[in-house]
C-alpha positions in Angstrom: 57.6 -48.0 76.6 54.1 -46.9 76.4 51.2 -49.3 76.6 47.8 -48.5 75.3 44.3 -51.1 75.8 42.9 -51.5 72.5 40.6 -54.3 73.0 38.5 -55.8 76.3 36.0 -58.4 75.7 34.0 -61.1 77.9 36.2 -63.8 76.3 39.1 -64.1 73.4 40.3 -66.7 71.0 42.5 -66.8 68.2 45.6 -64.0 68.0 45.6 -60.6 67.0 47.8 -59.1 65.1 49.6 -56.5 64.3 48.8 -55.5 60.4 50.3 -52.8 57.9 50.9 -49.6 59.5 51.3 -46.6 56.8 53.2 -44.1 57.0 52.3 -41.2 58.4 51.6 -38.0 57.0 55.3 -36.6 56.8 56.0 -40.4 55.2 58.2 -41.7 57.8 57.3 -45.3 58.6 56.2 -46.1 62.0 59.8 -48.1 62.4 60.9 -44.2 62.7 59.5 -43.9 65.9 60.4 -47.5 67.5 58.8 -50.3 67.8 55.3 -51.9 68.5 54.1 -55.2 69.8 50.3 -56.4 70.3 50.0 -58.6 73.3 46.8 -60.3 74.5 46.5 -61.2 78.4 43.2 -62.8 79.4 40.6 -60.8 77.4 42.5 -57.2 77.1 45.1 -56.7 74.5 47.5 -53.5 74.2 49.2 -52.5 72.1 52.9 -51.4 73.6 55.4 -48.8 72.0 58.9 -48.8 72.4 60.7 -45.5 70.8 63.7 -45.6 69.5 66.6 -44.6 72.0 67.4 -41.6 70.3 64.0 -40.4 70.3 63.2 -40.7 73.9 66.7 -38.7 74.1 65.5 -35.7 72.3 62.1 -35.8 74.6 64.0 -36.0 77.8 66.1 -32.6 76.2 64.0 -30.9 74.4 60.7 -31.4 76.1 57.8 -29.6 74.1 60.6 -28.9 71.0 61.2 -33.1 70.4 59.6 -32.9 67.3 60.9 -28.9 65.6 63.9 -30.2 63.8 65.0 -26.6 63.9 65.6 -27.1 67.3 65.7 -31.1 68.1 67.1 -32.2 64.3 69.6 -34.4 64.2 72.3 -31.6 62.5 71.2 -28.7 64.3 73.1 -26.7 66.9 70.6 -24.9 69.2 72.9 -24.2 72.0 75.6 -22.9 69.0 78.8 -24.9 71.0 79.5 -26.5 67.3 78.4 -30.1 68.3 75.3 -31.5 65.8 72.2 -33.0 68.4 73.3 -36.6 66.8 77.4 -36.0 68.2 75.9 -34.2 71.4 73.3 -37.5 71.9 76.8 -39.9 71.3 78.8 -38.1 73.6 75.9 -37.2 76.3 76.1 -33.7 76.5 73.1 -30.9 77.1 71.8 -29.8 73.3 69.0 -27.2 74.7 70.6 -23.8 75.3 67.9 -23.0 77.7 69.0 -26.0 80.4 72.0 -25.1 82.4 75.7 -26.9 81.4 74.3 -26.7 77.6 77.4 -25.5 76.8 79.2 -29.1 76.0 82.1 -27.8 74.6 84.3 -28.7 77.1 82.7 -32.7 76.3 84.0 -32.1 72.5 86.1 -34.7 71.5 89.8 -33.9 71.7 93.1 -34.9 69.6 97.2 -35.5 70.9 100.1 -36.0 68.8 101.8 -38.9 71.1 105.1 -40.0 69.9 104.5 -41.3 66.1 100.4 -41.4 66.7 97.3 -39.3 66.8 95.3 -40.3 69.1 91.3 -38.9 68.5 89.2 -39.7 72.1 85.7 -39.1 72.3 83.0 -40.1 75.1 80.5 -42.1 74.0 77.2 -43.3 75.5 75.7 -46.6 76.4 72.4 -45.1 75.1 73.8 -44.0 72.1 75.0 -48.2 70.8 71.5 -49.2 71.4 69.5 -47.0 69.0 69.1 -49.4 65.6 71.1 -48.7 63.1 73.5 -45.8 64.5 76.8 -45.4 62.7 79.8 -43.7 65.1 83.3 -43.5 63.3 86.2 -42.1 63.2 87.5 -40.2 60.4 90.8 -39.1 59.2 93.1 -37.4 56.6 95.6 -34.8 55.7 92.5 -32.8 53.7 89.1 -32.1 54.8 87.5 -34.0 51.7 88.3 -37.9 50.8 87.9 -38.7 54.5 89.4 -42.1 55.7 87.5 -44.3 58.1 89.6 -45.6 61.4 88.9 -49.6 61.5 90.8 -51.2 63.9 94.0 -53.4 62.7 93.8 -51.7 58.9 97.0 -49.5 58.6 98.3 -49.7 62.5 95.1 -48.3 63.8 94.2 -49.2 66.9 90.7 -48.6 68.6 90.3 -49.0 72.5 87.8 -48.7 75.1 87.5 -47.4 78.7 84.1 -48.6 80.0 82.3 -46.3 82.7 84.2 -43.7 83.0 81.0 -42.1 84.1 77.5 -43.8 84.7 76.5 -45.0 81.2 79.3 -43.3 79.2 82.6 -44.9 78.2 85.6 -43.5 76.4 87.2 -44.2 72.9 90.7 -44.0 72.1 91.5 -44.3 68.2 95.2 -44.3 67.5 96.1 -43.3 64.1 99.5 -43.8 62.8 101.0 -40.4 61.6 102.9 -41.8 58.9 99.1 -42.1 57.1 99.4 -38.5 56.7 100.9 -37.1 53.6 102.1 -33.7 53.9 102.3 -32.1 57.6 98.6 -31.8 58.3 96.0 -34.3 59.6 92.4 -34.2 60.5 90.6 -36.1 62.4 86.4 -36.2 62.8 83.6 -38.0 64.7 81.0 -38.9 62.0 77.6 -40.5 63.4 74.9 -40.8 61.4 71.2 -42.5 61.6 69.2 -44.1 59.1 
């Protein structure tokens, strides 16, 4: 968070608060960018910014390229390994092809037959389940259009969860029952998406 002093005075009383905030010249609300509080202490009051998780992600990778969504977007590939930023910021790999081990292929999520199952694993970060409004699935089918989504107990799936298998990244296991395939072939996807 980011605080900022807004007000100092000799005395307060009353509250301040926080009014409309319009949006800002590209129209995205200021909910985009996280959130804000106004607090008063004494006779100072701040105002305090929180960004949203995925946004100090993309300043922490990206530096000075945060905001070029040719570079920073949530579907672009800068580092061309064919992970999207939003997959690369679920899974906690390096996006920017100019930092070393940006290369995350090797962090991609994988797929096994095993016995009468498919089993789809991919790593996904603690970081990741705290930005507002994130949706991380797992889909399936036996084409690449009229995807299915994998919900644990509907149709034998199964979803389980390895916590920590490295500092703030756990591991998903979705078992998929192969008899949901028609026809020999079956595909499997991670689909995240932000509002």
């Amino acid at each position: 968070p980011r605080s900022w002093t807004v007000l100092t005075s000799t005395s307060t009383s009353g509250t301040i608060a926080l009014g409309t905030v319009t949006p800002d010249a590209a129209g995205r609300m200021a909910s985009d960018y996280g959130t804000f509080a106004v607090q008063t202490v004494g006779t100072s009051t701040q105002l305090t910014w929180t960004p949203l998780p995925i946004l100090t992600w993309r300043t922490q990778k990206f530096g000075a390229n945060a905001s070029n969504p040719s570079i920073a977007g949530d579907l672009a590939d800068p580092d061309h390994d064919g992970l999207a930023n939003l997959i690369e910021f679920v899974i906690g790999s390096q996006p920017d092809p100019v930092n070393p081990g940006a290369d995350s292929s090797h962090l991609s999520p994988s797929a096994a037959v095993v016995g009468e199952e498919f089993v789809y694993t991919f790593r996904r970060t603690t970081i990741s389940l705290s930005q507002p409004g994130i949706g991380i699935k797992v889909e399936y089918g036996s084409e690449l259009t009229g995807w299915q989504t994998a919900v644990a107990g509907v149709n034998g799936v199964t979803i389980s969860v390895t916590a920590g298998i490295e500092s703030g990244v756990d591991e998903v296991n979705v078992r998929i029952p192969r008899s949901l395939a028609t026809g020999a072939k079956f595909f499997a996807r991670l689909n995240v998406a932000v509002p």
